[in-house]
C-alpha positions in Angstrom: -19.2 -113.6 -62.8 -17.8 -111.4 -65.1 -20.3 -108.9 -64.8 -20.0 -108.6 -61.4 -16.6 -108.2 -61.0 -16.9 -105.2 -63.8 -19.7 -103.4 -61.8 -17.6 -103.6 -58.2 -14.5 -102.4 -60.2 -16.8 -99.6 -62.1 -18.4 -98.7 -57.9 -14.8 -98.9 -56.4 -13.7 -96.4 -59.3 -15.9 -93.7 -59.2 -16.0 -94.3 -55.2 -14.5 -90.5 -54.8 -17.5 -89.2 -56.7 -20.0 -91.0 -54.8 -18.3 -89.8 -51.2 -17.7 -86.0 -52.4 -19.5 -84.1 -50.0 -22.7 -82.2 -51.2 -22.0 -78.4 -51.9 -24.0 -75.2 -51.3 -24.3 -72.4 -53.2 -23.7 -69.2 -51.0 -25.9 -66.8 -51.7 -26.1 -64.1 -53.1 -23.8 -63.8 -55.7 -22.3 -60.3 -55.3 -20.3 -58.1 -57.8 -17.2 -57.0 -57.1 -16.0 -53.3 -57.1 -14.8 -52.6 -60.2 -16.1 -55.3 -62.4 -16.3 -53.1 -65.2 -20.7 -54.1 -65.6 -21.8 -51.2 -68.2 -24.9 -49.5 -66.8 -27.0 -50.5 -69.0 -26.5 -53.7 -68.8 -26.3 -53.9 -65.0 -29.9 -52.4 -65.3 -31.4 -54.5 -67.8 -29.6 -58.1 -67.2 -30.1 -60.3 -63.9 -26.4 -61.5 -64.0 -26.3 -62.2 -61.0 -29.7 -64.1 -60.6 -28.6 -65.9 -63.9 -25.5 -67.7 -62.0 -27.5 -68.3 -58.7 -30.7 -70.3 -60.8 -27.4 -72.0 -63.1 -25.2 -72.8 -60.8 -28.0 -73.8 -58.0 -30.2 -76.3 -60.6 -26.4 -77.9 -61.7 -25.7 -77.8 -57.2 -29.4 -79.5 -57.0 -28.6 -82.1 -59.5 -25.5 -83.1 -57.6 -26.8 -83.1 -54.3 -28.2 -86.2 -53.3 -31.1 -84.3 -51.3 -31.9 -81.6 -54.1 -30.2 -78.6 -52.1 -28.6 -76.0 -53.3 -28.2 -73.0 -51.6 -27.2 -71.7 -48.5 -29.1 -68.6 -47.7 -28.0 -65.7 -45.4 -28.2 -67.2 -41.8 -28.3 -70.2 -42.3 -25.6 -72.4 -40.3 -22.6 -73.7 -42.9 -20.8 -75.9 -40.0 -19.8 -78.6 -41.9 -21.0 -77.8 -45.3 -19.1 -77.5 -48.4 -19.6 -73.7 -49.4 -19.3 -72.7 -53.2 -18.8 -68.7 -52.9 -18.9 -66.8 -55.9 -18.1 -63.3 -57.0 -18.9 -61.4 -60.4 -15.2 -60.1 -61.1 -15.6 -59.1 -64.2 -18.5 -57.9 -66.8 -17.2 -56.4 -70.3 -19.5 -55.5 -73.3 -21.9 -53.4 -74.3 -25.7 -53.1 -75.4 -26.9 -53.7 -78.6 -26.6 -57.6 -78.4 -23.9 -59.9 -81.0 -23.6 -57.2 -83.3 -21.8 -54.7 -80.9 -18.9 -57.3 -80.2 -18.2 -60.1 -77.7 -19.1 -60.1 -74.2 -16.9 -61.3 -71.5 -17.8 -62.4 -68.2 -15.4 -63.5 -65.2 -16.3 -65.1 -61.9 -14.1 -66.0 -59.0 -15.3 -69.2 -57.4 -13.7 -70.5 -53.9 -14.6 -73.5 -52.6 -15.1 -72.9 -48.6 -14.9 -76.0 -45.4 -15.9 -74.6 -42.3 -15.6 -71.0 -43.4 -12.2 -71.5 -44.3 -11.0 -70.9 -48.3 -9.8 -74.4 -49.1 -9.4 -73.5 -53.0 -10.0 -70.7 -54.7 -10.0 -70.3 -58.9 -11.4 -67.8 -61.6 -13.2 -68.9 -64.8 -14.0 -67.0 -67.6 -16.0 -66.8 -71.0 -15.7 -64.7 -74.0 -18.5 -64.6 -76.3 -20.5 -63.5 -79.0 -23.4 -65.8 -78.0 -22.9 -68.7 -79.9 -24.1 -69.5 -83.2 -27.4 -67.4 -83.0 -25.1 -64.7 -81.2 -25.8 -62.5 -83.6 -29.3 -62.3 -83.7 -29.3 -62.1 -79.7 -29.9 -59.5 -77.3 -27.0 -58.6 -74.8 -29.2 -60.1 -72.2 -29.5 -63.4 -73.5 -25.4 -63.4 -74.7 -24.8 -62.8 -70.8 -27.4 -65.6 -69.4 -25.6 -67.8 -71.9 -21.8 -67.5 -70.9 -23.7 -67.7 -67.0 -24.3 -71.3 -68.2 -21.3 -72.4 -69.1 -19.6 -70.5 -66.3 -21.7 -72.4 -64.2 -20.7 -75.7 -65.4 -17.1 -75.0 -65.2 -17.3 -74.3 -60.9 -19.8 -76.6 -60.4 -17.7 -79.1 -62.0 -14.5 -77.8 -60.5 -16.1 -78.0 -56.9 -16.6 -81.4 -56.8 -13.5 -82.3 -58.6 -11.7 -80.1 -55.7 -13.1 -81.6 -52.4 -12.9 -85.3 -54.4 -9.2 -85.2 -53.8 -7.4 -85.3 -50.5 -5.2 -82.9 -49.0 -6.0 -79.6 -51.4 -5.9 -76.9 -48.4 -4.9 -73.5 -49.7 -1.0 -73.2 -48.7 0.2 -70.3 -46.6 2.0 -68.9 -49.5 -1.4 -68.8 -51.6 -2.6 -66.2 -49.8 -5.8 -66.5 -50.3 -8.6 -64.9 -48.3 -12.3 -64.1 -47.8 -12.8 -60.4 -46.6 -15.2 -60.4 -43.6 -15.8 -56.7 -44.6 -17.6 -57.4 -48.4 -17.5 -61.2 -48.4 -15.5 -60.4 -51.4 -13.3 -63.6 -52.8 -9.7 -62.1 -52.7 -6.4 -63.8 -53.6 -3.0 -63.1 -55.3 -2.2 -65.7 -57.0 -3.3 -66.3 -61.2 -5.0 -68.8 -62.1 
């Protein structure tokens, strides 16, 4: 008896993570003007294809039906939208040795094509305990990871709780011209 009164008190508990919508990666992942990506390393590293394989296999996990991304076209009426923009891309070549690398996204979580949340993450890093011995390449797929553990996360924490609209003071807002993820407020 016991047992089953500990497993309906376990379901009733983690009822708002059962019921979270699922969530679709919009894609693709765009960088923003002014992110700062060395030439280099915009040429030689798939940054942006890192987050959309990262963060779509964590979206795929999540989602009861193995979906993940929301392709150009494609209908989002009622659809949880994760949109994400590279904001910000700082180091150089020459892997660990040449310093940290730094990568910033802006994630907002969209309902209908409206910003209901919007928040940035970011990761500084020399690439971990190997970092050293690693390319630039590899430094920057491996803050992508972690990145994309902190909005995937975040996302479904978001739309789990009730009543988190953006407020009219937030001013937040998607640009229709770029699809760029735009607001004023620090987070």
């Amino acid at each position: 008896m016991n047992k089953i009164i500990s497993i309906s008190l376990a379901a009733v508990f983690s009822l708002p993570v059962w019921a979270a919508d699922k969530v679709l990666l919009e894609v693709p992942i765009t960088l923003a003007d002014g992110s700062g990506i060395n030439k280099k390393v915009k040429r030689e590293c798939a940054i942006e294809k890192d987050l959309e394989e990262d963060i779509g296999a964590l979206l795929a996990k999540r989602n009861s039906d193995g979906s993940s991304l929301l392709l150009p076209g494609m209908d989002h009426a009622g659809i949880k939208v994760l949109q994400v923009q590279i904001s910000l891309v700082a180091g150089m070549g020459g892997g660990g040795v040449t310093g940290h690398k730094a990568l910033t996204i802006r994630a907002a979580l969209l309902e209908n094509g409206k910003v209901m949340q919007s928040k940035r993450f970011s990761k500084t890093t020399r690439g971990g305990f190997w970092g050293p011995l690693r390319d630039t390449c590899s430094i920057f797929s491996y803050a992508s990871g972690e990145l994309a553990a902190s909005a995937v996360s975040w996302a479904y924490e978001e739309q789990a709780l009730p009543n988190k609209a953006v407020k009219p003071t937030d001013k937040v807002e998607e640009s229709p011209a770029a699809g760029a993820i735009q607001d004023s407020t620090a987070s």
